[in-house]
KOLLO-550924 format. One record per residue (C-alpha): x, y, z. Coordinates in Angstrom, 1 decimal, m for minus. Example, Ala and Ser with C-alpha at 12.3 -4.5 7.8 and 13.67 -1.06 7.14 Angstrom:
BEGIN
<r><xx>12.3</xx><yy>m4.5</yy><zz>7.8</zz></r>
<r><xx>13.7</xx><yy>m1.1</yy><zz>7.1</zz></r>
! end
This chain:
BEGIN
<r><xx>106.0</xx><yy>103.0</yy><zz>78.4</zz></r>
<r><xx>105.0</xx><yy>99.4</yy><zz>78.5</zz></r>
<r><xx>106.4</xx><yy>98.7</yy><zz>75.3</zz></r>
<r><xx>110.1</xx><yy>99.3</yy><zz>76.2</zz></r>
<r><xx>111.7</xx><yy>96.6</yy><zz>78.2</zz></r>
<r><xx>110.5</xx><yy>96.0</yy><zz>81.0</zz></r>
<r><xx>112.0</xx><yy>96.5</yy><zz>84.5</zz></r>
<r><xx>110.8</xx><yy>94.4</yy><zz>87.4</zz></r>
<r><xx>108.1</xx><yy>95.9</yy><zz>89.2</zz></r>
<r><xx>109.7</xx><yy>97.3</yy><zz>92.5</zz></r>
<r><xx>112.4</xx><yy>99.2</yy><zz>90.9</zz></r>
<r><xx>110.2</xx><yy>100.7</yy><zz>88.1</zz></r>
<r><xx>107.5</xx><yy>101.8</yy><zz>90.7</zz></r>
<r><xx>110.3</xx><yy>103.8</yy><zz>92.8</zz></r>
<r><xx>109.8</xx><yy>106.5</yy><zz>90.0</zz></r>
<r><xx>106.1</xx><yy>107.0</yy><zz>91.2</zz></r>
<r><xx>107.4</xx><yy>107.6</yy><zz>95.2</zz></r>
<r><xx>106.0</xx><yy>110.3</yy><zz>96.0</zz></r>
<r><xx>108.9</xx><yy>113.0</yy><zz>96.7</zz></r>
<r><xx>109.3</xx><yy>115.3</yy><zz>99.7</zz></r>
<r><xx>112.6</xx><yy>117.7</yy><zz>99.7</zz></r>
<r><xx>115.3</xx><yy>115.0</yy><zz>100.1</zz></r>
<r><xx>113.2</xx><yy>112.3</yy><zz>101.4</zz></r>
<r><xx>111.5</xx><yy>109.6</yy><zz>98.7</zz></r>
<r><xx>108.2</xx><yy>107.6</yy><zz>100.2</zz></r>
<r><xx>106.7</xx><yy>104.9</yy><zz>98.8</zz></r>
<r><xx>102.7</xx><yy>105.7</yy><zz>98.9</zz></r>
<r><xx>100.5</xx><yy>105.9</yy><zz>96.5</zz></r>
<r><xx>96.9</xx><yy>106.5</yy><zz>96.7</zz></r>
<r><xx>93.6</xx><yy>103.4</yy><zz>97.0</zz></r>
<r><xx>90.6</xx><yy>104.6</yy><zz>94.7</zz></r>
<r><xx>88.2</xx><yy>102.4</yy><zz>96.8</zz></r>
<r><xx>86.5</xx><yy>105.1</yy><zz>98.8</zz></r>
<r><xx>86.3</xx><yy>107.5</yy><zz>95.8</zz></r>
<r><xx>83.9</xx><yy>104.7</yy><zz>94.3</zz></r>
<r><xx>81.3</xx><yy>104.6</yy><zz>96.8</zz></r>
<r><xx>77.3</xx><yy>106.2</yy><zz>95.9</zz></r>
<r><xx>77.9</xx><yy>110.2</yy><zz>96.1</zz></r>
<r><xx>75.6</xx><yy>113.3</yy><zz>95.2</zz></r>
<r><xx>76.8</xx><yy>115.9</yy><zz>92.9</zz></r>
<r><xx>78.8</xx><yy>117.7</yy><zz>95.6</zz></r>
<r><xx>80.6</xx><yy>114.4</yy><zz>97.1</zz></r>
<r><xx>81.5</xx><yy>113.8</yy><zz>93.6</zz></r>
<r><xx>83.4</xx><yy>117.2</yy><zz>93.3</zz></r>
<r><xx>85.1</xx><yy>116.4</yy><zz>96.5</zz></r>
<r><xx>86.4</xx><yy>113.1</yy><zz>95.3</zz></r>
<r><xx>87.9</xx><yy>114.9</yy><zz>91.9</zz></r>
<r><xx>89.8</xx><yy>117.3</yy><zz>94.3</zz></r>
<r><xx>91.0</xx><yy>114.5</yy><zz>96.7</zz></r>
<r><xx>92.6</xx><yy>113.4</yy><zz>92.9</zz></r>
<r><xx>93.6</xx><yy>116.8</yy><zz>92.2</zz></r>
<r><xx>95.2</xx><yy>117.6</yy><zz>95.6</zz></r>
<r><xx>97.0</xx><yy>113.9</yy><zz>95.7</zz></r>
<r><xx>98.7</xx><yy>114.7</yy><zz>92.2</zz></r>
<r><xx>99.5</xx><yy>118.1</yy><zz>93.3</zz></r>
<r><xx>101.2</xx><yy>116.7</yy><zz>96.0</zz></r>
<r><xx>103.4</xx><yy>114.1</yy><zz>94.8</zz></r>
<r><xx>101.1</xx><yy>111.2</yy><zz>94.7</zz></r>
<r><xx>101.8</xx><yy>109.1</yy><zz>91.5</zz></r>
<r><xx>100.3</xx><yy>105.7</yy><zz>91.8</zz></r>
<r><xx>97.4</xx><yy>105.3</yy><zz>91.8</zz></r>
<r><xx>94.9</xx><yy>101.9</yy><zz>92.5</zz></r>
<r><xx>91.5</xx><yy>101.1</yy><zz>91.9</zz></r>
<r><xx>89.5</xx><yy>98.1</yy><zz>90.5</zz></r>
<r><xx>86.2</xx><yy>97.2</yy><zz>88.6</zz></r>
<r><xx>84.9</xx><yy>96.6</yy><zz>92.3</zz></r>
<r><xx>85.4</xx><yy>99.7</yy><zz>93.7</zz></r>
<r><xx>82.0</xx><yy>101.4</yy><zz>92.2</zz></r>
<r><xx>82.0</xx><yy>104.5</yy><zz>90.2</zz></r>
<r><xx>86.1</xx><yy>104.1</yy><zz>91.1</zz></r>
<r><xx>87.3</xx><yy>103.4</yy><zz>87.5</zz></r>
<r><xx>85.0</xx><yy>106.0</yy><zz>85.8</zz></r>
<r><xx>85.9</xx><yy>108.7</yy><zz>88.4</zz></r>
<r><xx>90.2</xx><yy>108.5</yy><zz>88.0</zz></r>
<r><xx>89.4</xx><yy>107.7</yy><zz>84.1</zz></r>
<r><xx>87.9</xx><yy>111.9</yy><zz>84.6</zz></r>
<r><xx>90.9</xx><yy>112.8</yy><zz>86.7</zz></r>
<r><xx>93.5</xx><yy>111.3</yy><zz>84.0</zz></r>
<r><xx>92.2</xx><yy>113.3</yy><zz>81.5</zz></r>
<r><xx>93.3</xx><yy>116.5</yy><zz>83.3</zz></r>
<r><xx>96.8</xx><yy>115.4</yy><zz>84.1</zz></r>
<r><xx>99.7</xx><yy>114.1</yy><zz>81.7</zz></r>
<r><xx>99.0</xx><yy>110.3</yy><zz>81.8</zz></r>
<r><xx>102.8</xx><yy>109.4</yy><zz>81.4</zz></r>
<r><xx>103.3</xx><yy>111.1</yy><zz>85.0</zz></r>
<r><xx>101.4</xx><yy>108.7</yy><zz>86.7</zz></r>
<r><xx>100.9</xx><yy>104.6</yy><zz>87.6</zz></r>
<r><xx>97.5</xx><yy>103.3</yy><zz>87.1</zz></r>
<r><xx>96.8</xx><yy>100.1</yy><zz>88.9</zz></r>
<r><xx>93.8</xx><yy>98.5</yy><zz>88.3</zz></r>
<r><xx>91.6</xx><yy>95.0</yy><zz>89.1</zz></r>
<r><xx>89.1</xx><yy>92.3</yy><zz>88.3</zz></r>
<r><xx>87.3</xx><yy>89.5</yy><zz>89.9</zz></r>
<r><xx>87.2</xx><yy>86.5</yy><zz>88.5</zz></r>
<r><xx>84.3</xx><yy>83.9</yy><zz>89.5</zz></r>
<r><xx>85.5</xx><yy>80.4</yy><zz>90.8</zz></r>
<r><xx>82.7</xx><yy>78.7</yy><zz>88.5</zz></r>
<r><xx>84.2</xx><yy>80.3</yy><zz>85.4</zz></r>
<r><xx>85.9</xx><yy>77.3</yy><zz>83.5</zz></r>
<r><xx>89.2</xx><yy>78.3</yy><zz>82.6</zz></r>
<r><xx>88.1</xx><yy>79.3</yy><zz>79.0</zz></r>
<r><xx>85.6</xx><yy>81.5</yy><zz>80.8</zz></r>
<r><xx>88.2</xx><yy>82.9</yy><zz>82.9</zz></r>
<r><xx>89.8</xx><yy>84.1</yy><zz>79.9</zz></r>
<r><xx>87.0</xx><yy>85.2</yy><zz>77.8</zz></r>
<r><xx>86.2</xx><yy>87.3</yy><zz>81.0</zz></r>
<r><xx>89.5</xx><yy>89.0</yy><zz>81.5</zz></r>
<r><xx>89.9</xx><yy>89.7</yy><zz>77.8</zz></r>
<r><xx>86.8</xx><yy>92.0</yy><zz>78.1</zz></r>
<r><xx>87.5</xx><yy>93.1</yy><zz>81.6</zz></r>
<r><xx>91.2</xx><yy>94.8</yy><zz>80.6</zz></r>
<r><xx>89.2</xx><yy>96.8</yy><zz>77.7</zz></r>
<r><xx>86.2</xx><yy>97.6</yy><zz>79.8</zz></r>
<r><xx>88.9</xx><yy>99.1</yy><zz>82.2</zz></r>
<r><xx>91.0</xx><yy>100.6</yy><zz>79.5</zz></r>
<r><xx>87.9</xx><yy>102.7</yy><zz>78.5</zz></r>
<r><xx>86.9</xx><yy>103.4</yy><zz>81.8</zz></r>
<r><xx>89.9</xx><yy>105.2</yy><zz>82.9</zz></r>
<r><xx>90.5</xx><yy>106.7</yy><zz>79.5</zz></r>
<r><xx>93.8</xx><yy>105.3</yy><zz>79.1</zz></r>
<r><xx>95.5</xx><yy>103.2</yy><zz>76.2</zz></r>
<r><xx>97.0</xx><yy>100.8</yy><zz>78.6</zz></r>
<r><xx>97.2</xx><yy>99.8</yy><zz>82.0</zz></r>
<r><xx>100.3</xx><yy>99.6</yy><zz>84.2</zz></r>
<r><xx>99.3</xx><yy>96.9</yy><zz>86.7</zz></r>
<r><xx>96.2</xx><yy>94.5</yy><zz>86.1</zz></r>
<r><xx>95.4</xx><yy>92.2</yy><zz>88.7</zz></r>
<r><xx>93.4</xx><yy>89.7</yy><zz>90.1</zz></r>
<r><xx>90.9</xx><yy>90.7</yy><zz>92.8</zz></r>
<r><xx>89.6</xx><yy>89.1</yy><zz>95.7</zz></r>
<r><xx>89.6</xx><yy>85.4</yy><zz>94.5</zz></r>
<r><xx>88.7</xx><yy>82.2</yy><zz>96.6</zz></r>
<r><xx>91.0</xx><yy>79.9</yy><zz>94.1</zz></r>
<r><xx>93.3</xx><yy>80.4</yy><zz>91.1</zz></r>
<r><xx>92.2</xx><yy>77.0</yy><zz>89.1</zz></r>
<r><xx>90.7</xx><yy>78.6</yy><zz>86.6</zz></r>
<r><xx>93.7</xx><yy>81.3</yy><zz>86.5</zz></r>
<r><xx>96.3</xx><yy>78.8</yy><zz>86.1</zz></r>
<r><xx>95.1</xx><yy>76.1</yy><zz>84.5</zz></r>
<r><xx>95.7</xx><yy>75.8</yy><zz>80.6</zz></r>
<r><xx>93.8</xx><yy>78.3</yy><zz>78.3</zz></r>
<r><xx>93.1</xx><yy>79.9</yy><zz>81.9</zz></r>
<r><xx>93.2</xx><yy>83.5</yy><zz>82.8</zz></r>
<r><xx>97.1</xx><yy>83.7</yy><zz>82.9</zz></r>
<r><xx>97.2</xx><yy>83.1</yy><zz>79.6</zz></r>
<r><xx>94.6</xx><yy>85.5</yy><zz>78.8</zz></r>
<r><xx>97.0</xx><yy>88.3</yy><zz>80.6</zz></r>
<r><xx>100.2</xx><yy>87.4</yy><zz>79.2</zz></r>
<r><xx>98.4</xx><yy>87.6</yy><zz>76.0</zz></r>
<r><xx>97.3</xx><yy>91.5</yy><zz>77.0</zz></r>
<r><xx>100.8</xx><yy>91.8</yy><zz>78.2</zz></r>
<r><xx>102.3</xx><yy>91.1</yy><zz>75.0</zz></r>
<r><xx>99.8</xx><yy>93.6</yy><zz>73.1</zz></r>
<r><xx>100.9</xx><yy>96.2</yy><zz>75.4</zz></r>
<r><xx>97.4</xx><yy>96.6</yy><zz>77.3</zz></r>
<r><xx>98.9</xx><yy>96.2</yy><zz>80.2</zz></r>
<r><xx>102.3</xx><yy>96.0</yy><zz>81.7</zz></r>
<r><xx>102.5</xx><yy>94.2</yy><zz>85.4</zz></r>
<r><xx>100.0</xx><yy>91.4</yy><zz>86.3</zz></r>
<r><xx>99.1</xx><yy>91.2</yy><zz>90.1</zz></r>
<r><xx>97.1</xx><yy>89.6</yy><zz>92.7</zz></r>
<r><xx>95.2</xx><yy>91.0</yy><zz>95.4</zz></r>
<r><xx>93.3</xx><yy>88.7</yy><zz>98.2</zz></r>
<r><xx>92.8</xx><yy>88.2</yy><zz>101.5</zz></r>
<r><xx>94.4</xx><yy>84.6</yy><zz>101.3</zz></r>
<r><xx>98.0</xx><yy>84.6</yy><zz>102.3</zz></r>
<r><xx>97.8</xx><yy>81.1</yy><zz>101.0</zz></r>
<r><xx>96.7</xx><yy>82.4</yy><zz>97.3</zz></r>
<r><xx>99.5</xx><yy>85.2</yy><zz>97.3</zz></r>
<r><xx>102.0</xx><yy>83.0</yy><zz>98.5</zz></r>
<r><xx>101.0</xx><yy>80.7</yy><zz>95.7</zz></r>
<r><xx>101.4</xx><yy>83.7</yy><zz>93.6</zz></r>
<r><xx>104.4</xx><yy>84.8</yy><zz>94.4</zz></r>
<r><xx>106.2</xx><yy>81.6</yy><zz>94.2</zz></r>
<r><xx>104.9</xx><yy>81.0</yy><zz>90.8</zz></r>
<r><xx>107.1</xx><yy>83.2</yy><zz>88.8</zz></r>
<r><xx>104.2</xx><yy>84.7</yy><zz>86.9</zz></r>
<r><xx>102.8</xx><yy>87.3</yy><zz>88.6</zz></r>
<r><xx>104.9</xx><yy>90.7</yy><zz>89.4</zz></r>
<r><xx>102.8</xx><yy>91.9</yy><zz>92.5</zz></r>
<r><xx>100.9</xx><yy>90.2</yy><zz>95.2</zz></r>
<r><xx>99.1</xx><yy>92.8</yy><zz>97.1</zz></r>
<r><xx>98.1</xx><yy>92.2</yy><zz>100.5</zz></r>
<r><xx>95.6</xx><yy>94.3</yy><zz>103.3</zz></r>
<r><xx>95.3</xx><yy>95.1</yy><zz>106.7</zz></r>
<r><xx>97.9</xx><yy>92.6</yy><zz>107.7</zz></r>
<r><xx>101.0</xx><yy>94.6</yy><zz>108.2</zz></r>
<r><xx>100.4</xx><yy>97.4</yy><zz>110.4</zz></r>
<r><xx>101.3</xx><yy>98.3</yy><zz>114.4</zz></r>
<r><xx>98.2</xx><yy>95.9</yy><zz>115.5</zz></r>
<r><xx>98.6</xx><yy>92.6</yy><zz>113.0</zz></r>
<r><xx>101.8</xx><yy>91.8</yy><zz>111.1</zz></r>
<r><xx>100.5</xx><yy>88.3</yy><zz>110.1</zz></r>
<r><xx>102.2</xx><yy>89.4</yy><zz>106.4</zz></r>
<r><xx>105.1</xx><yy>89.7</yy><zz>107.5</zz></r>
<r><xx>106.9</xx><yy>86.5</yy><zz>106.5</zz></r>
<r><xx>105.0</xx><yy>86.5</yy><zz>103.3</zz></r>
<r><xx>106.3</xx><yy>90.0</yy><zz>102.1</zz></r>
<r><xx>109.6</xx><yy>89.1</yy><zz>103.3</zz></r>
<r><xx>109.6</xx><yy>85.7</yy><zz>100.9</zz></r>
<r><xx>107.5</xx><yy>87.3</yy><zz>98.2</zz></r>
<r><xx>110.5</xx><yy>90.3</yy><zz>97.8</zz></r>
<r><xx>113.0</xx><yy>87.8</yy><zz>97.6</zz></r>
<r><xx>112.1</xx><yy>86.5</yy><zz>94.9</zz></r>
<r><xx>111.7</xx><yy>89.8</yy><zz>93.1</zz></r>
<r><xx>108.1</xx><yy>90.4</yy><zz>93.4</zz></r>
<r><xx>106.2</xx><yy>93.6</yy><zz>94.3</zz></r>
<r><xx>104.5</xx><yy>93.7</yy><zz>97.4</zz></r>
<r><xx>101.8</xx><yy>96.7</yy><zz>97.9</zz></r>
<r><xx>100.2</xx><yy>96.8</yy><zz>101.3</zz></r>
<r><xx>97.0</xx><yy>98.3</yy><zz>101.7</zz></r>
<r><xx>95.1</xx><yy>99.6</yy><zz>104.6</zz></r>
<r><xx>98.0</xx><yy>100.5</yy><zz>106.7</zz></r>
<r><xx>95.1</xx><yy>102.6</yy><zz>109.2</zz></r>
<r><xx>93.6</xx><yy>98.8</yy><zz>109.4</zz></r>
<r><xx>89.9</xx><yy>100.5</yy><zz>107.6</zz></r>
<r><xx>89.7</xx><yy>102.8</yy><zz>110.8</zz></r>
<r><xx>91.0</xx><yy>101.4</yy><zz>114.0</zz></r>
<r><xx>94.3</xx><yy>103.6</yy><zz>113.7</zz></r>
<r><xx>92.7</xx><yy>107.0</yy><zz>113.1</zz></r>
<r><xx>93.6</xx><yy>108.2</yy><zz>116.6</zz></r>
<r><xx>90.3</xx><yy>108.0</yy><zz>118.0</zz></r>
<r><xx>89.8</xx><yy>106.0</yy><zz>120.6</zz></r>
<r><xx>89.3</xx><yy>102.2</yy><zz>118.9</zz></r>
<r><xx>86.4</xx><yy>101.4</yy><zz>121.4</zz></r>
<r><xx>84.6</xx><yy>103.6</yy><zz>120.2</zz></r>
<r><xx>84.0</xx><yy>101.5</yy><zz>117.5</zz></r>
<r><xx>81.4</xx><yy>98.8</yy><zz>116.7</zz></r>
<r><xx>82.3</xx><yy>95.3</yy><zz>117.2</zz></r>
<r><xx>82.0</xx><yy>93.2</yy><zz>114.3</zz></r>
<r><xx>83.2</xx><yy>89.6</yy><zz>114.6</zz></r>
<r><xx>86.1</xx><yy>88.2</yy><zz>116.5</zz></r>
<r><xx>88.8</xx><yy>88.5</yy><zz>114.3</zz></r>
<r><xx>88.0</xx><yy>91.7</yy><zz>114.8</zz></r>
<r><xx>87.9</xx><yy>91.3</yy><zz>118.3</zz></r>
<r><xx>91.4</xx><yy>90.7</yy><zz>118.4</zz></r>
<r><xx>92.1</xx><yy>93.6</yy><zz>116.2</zz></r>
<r><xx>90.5</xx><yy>95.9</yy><zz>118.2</zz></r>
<r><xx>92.2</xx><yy>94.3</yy><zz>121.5</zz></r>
<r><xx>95.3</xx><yy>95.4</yy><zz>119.7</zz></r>
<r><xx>94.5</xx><yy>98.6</yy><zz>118.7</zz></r>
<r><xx>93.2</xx><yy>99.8</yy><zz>122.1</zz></r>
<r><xx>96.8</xx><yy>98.7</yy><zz>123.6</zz></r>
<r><xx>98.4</xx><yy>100.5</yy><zz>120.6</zz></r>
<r><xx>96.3</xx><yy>104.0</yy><zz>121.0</zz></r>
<r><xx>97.7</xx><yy>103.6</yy><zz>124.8</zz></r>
<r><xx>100.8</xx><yy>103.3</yy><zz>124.1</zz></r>
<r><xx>100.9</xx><yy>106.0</yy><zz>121.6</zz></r>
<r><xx>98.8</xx><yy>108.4</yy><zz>124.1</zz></r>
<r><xx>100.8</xx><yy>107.6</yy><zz>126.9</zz></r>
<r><xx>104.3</xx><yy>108.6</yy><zz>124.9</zz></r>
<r><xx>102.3</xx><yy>111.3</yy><zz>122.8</zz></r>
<r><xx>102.7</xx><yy>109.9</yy><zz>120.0</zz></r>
<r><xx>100.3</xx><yy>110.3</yy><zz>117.0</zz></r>
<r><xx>98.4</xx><yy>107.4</yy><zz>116.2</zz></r>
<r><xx>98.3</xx><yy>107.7</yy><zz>112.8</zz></r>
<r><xx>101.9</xx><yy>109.1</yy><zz>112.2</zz></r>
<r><xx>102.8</xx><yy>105.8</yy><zz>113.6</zz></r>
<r><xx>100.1</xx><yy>103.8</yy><zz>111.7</zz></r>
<r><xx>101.5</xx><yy>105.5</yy><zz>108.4</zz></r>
<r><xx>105.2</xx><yy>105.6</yy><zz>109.0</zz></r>
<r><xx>105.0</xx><yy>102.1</yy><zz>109.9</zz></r>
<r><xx>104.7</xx><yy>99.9</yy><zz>106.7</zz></r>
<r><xx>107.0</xx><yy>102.9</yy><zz>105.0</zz></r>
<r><xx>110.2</xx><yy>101.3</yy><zz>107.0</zz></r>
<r><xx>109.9</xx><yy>97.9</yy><zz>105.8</zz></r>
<r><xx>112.2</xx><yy>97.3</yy><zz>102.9</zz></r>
<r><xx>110.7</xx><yy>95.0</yy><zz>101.5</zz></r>
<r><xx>107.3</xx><yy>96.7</yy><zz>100.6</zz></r>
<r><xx>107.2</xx><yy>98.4</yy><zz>97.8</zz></r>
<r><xx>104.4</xx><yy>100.5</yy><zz>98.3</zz></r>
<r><xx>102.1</xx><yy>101.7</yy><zz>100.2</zz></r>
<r><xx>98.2</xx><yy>102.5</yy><zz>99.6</zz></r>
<r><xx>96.0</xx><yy>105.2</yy><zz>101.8</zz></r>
<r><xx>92.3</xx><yy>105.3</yy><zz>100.6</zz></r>
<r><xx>91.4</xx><yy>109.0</yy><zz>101.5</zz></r>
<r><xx>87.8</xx><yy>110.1</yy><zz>100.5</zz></r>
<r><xx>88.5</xx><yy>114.1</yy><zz>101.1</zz></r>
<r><xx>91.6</xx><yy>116.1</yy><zz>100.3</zz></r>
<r><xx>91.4</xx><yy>116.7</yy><zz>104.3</zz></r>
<r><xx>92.0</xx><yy>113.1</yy><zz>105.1</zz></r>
<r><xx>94.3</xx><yy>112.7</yy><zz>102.8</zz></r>
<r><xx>96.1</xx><yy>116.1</yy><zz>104.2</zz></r>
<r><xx>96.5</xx><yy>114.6</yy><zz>107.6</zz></r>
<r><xx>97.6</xx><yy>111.7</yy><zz>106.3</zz></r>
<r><xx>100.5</xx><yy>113.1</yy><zz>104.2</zz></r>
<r><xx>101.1</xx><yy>115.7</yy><zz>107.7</zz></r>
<r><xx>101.9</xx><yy>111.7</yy><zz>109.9</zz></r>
<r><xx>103.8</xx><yy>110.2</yy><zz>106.9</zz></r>
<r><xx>106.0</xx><yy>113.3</yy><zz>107.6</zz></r>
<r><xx>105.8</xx><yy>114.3</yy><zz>111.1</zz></r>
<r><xx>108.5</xx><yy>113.5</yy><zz>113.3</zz></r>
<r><xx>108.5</xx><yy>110.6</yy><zz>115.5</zz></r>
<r><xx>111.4</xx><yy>110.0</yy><zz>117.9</zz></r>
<r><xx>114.2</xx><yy>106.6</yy><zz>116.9</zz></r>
<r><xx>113.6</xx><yy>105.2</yy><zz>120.5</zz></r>
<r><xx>109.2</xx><yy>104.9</yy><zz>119.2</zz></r>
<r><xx>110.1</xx><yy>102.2</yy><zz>116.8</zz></r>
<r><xx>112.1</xx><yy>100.0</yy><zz>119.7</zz></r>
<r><xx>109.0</xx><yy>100.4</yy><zz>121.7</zz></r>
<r><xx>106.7</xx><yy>99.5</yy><zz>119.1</zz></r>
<r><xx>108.8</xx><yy>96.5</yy><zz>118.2</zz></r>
<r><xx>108.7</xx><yy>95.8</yy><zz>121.7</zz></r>
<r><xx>104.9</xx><yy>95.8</yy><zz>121.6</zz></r>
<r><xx>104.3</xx><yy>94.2</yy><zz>118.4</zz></r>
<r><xx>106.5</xx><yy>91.4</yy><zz>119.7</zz></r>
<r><xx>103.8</xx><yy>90.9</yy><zz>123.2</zz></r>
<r><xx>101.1</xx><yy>91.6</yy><zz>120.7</zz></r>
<r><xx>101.6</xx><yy>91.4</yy><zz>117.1</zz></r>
! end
């Protein structure tokens, strides 16, 4: 419970690994594509993909006040589940024209529009979203404050960050007052631009999650130019997944098995997010996180990360 001492955030989240005979893994499930517009039946699909993470192991789960219908649709799932079994991450964005004051005021209400949204009492992890600047966060009377200030009520236990800057998280991390920076998309087989950043952020005791290890798509195992183009960075992406499904077709290996099992061998991360919208997809991702992939595959893809990465 968040009001008995506290232990620092990646050794309380191993309870929520998800557990597989002997074997612990740290993945937990992204709410983002169980947000998006849905008719009555997509709806009941996205309460079984809940239903059929929880029944198979998944305990942490993320979602934020950006994510659509997200909130609303786990705050329906909780209710069917004991709430103490599971980790309930959640997020806000913050506007840079928000004086600090503002800031505050905003997350105030934000943490108890969220509380009622998932039906809960209080919130595990709370964390900034998708920021261009943390002025207003930590400048005096700022949004820190207003968090520390939930923190202390028990509304919510962890505060986080998660942006696309590896500037902001760094800033985050080296601060001393956040408990998570979470980063996406830049730690998997085709871009491991986060990888000094996660190795600096867990020195210092800080949780790092890592979302979209399947880099939203281009590690599915279908073939990556079969994709649309987008903008260069993705370009380059793309570049490197094509060499990567090669490589993993040419040793027959499973794309995604690779993909998933990747991130989960890094020490330093303490979890791992998939954002299934079907209990299918998130079946064959669960079937890669545990299929079998030979020792001498991760000297080859350190091999290729180092040509490419």
């Amino acid at each position: 419970m968040i009001t008995e001492a506290r232990q620092d955030f990646p050794t309380q989240v191993q309870r929520y690994y998800r557990t597989q005979g002997a074997t612990r893994q740290a993945i937990g499930m992204g709410c983002a594509t169980i947000g998006g517009s849905a008719d009555t039946e997509r709806l009941r699909q996205f309460q079984q993909t809940l239903d059929f993470a929880f029944e198979n192991g998944i305990r942490y789960f993320d979602t934020s006040a950006q994510y659509g219908g997200s909130e609303f649709r786990l705050g329906e799932f909780i209710k069917r589940i004991p709430r103490e079994e599971i980790f309930v991450a959640t997020k806000a964005h913050i506007l840079s024209a928000f004086s600090p004051s503002e800031a505050a005021i905003f997350l105030r209400q934000a943490i108890h529009n969220s509380l009622e949204r998932l039906n809960v009492s209080h919130i595990d992890l709370f964390q900034v979203h998708d920021v261009g600047s943390l002025d207003n966060v930590f400048a005096q009377g700022g949004g820190l404050e207003a968090l520390k200030q939930a923190q202390s009520e028990g509304l919510i236990g962890y505060i986080g960050l998660g942006v696309r800057s590896h500037a902001l998280l760094e800033q985050a991390a080296l601060s001393g007052d956040f408990d998570t920076i979470l980063t996406y998309m830049d730690y998997t087989p085709i871009n491991t631009s986060a990888a000094d950043l996660i190795r600096e952020a867990a020195k210092r005791g800080v949780g790092v999650i890592n979302g979209s290890p399947l880099s939203f798509g281009l590690l599915t195992g279908t073939d990556p130019r079969l994709r649309p183009l987008q903008d260069s960075h993705h370009a380059y992406l793309l570049d490197n997944a094509t060499r990567f499904y090669e490589l993993c077709q040419a040793n027959q290996w499973s794309v995604v098995a690779a993909a998933m099992q990747f991130p989960l061998r890094n020490p330093d991360i303490s979890l791992t997010l998939t954002g299934p919208g079907s209990p299918q997809e998130l079946a064959t991702t669960l079937t890669a996180i545990d299929a079998p992939l030979p020792d001498s595959a991760w000297t080859i893809i350190e091999q290729f990360l180092f040509q490419n990465g």
